[in-house]
Structures are given as structure tokens and as C-alpha cells.
GUPAFI-742376 format. One line per 10 residues: number of its first residue (from 1); their letters; for each residue x, y, z of C-alpha. Coordinates in Angstrom, 3 decimals. Each point is the difference from the previous one (the first is absolute). Last residue first. Example, Ala and Ser with C-alpha at 12.3 -4.5 7.8 and 13.67 -1.06 7.14 Angstrom:
residues 2
2 = SA = 13.670:-1.060:7.140 | -1.370:-3.440:0.660;
end
This chain:
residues 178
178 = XXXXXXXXXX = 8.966:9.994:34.708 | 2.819:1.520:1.612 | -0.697:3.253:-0.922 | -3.135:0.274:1.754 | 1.953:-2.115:2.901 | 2.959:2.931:0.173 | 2.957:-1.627:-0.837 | 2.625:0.807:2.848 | 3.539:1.519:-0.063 | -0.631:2.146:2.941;
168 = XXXXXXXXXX = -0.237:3.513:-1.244 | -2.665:-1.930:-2.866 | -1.874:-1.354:3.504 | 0.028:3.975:0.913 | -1.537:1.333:-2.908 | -2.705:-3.326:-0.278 | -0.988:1.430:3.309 | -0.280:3.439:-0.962 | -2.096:-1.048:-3.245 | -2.316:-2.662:2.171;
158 = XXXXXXXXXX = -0.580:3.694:1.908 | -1.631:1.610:-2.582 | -1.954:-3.599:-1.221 | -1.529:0.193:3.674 | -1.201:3.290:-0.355 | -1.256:-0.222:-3.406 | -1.856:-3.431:1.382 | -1.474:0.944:2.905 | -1.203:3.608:-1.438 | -1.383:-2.026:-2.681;
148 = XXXXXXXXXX = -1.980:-2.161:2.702 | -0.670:3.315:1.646 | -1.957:1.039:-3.545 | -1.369:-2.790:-0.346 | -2.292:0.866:3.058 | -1.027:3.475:-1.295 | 0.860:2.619:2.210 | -1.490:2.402:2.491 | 2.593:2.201:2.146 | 0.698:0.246:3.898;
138 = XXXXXXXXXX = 2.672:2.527:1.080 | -1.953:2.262:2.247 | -1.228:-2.846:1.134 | 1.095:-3.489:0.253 | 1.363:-1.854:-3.487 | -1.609:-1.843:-2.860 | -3.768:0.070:-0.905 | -1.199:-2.611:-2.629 | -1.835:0.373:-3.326 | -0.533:-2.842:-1.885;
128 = XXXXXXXXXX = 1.307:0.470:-3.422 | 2.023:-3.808:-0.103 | -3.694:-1.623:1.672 | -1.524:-0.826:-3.541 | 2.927:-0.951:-1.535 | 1.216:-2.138:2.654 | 2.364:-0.020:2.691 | -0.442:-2.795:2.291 | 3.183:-1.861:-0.579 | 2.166:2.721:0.464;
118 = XXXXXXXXXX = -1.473:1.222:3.698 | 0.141:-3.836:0.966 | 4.171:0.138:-1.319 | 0.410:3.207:2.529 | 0.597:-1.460:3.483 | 1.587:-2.940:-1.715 | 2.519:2.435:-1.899 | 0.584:1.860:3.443 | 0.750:-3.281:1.816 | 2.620:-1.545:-2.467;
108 = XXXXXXXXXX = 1.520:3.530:-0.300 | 0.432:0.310:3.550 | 1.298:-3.853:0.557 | 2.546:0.436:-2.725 | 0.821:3.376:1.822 | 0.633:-1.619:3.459 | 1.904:-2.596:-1.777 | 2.511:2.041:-1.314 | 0.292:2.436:2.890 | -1.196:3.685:0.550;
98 = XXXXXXXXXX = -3.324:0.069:0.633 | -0.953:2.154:3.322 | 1.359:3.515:-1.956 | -1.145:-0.120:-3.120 | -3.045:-1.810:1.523 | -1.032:3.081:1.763 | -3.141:-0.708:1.704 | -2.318:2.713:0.466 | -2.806:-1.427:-1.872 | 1.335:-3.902:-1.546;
88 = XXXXXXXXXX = -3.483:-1.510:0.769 | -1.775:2.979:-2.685 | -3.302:0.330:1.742 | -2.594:-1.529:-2.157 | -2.015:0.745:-3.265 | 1.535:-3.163:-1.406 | 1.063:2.934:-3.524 | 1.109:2.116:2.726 | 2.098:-2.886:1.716 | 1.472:-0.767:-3.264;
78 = XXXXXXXXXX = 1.306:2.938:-0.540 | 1.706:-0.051:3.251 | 1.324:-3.330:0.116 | 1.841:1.149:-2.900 | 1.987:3.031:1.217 | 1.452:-2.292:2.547 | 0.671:-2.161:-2.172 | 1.992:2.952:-1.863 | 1.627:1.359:3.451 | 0.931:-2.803:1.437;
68 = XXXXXXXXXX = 1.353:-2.218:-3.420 | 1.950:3.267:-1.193 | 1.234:-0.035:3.799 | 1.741:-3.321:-0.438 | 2.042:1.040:-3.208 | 1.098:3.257:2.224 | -1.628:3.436:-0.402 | 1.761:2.730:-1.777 | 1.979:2.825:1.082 | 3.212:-2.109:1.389;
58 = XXXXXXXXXX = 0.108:-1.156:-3.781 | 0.326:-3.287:-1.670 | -2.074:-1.389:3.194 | 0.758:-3.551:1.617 | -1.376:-1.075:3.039 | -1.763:-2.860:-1.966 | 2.983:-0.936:-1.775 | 1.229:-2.703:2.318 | -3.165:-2.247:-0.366 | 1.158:-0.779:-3.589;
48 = XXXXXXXXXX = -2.482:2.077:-2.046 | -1.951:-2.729:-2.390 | -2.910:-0.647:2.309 | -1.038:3.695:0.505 | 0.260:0.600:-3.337 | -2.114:-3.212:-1.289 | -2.985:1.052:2.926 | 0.205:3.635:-1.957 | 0.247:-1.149:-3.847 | -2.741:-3.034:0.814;
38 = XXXXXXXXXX = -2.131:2.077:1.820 | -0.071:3.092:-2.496 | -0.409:-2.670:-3.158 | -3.064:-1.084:2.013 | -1.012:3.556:0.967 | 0.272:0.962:-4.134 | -2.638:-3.276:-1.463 | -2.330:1.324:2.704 | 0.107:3.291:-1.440 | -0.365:-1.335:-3.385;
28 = XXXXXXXXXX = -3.061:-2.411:1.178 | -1.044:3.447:1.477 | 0.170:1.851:-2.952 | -1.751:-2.829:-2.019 | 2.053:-1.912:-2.693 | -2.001:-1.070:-2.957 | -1.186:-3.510:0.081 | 1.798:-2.400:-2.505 | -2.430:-1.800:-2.424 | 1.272:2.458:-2.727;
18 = XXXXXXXXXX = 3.605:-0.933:-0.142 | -1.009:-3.738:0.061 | -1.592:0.611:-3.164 | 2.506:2.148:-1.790 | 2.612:-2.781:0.305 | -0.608:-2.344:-2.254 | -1.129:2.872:-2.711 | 3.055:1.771:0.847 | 2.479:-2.839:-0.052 | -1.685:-0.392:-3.803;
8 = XXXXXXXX = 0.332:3.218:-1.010 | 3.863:0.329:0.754 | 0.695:-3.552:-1.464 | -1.235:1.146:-3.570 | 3.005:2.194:0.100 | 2.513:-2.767:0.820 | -1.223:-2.104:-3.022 | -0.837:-3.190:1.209;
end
């Protein structure tokens, strides 16, 4: 066969299965970004020899350990607002109580199980749901994807710093890794 004839014909075989796909929803998307989020961030905190969690490439910047603190951290509380309840990390500061290899295995662990529920249940119909965030004077109304995006942006940020230092330290990052 004629390697031009070839083109149509790998379309027409595969044209069909193309169209039973379903098209992507935003949340199936945003769902589709938290898992890549988990696996980057629980990978990173698994690669970093336990040695390297005190380090910082500048004495300006937080340490590898306090990345984990301050962005789970971050994390438990958009997913409290999106639970409706009192974030359980309030006036805790994990930067500073976390600061081992195994304690921050265990705090990402536990953060991405408090959230993985919140995940799960988002839907088209209840993404634009309006919720309130924050106490007076500071409280705001937001939609409920849009703290999951929050989650995710912010998490991703800080995924860059880490991968940062684990370059500093000779180590594949797990995104690149894969």
C-alpha cells in the first residue's frame, strides 16, 4: 500500500474511537492537576535524602522542609473552606513544628487525605457554588473551584522551589523523572 493511501485509512480506523471519548470537564481537568500535584509533592519529599531537609540555597529563603510546612499548610486551608469547617492546622506553624524527613512524608500524606474527599466530589454542577472564606473584615465569597485552583497554583508554585533545590542537590525531580 501506497504510503499516501495509508494516511486515510489510519484515520478512518481511528476516527471512531476518537469520537466515543468524553470531552474533558473542568473539574475532571482539575482533578486530573491535584493528582499530578500529589504525585510531584509526595515524590519530592521522598527523593531528598533526609539530610537536605535543613537545607536552604539562601539564608533568605525557607528550607526544603519548610516548603512542605508552609504549602501543606496552605492546603489544609483551602480545603477546609471548601468542608465548610475550621481549618485543623489554625495557628499551627508547621514550618516551624515539621522539620524532619519523615515528619514531612507524614504531613503531606495527611494533608492530601484531608483533601482527596474534597477532589472527588467536585462536580460540574457544584464547581460555581459559592462559598465564604475567611473571618470578618477579611471574609470574601468564592466559587468552590476556584479554592481547588488556588490549591493547585499554589501547590505547583512551590513544587518549582522544591524541584530548585533537589536540582542544587543533584536530584531528578519525580515530574522529570517519569
Amino acid at each position: 500500500m501506497k504510503p499516501l493511501v495509508l494516511v486515510p485509512v489510519c484515520l478512518l480506523i481511528t476516527l471512531p474511537a476518537l469520537a466515543q471519548q468524553k470531552p474533558q470537564t473542568f473539574p475532571g481537568y482539575l482533578q486530573g492537576q491535584y493528582a499530578t500535584l500529589k504525585r510531584n509533592l509526595t515524590g519530592s519529599a521522598e527523593k531528598m535524602p533526609a539530610e537536605h531537609f535543613s537545607f536552604r540555597p539562601s539564608p533568605d529563603v525557607r528550607t526544603y522542609a519548610e516548603l512542605f510546612g508552609h504549602t501543606m499548610q496552605a492546603q489544609y486551608g483551602y480545603c477546609s473552606t471548601v468542608k465548610g469547617v475550621p481549618n485543623p492546622t489554625a495557628g499551627k506553624e508547621l514550618e516551624k513544628i515539621v522539620t524532619d524527613k519523615a515528619g514531612v512524608i507524614q504531613l503531606v500524606k495527611d494533608a492530601f487525605d484531608y483533601c482527596d474527599d474534597v477532589f472527588a466530589k467536585l462536580t460540574t454542577d457544584n464547581a460555581l457554588e459559592i462559598l465564604t472564606a475567611g473571618a470578618p473584615p477579611n471574609q470574601r465569597q468564592l466559587a468552590r473551584a476556584n479554592q481547588l485552583t488556588m490549591l493547585v497554583v499554589h501547590g505547583n508554585e512551590h513544587y518549582g522551589n522544591l524541584v530548585t533545590y533537589m536540582r542544587i542537590k543533584g536530584i531528578v525531580p519525580p515530574s522529570s523523572a517519569q
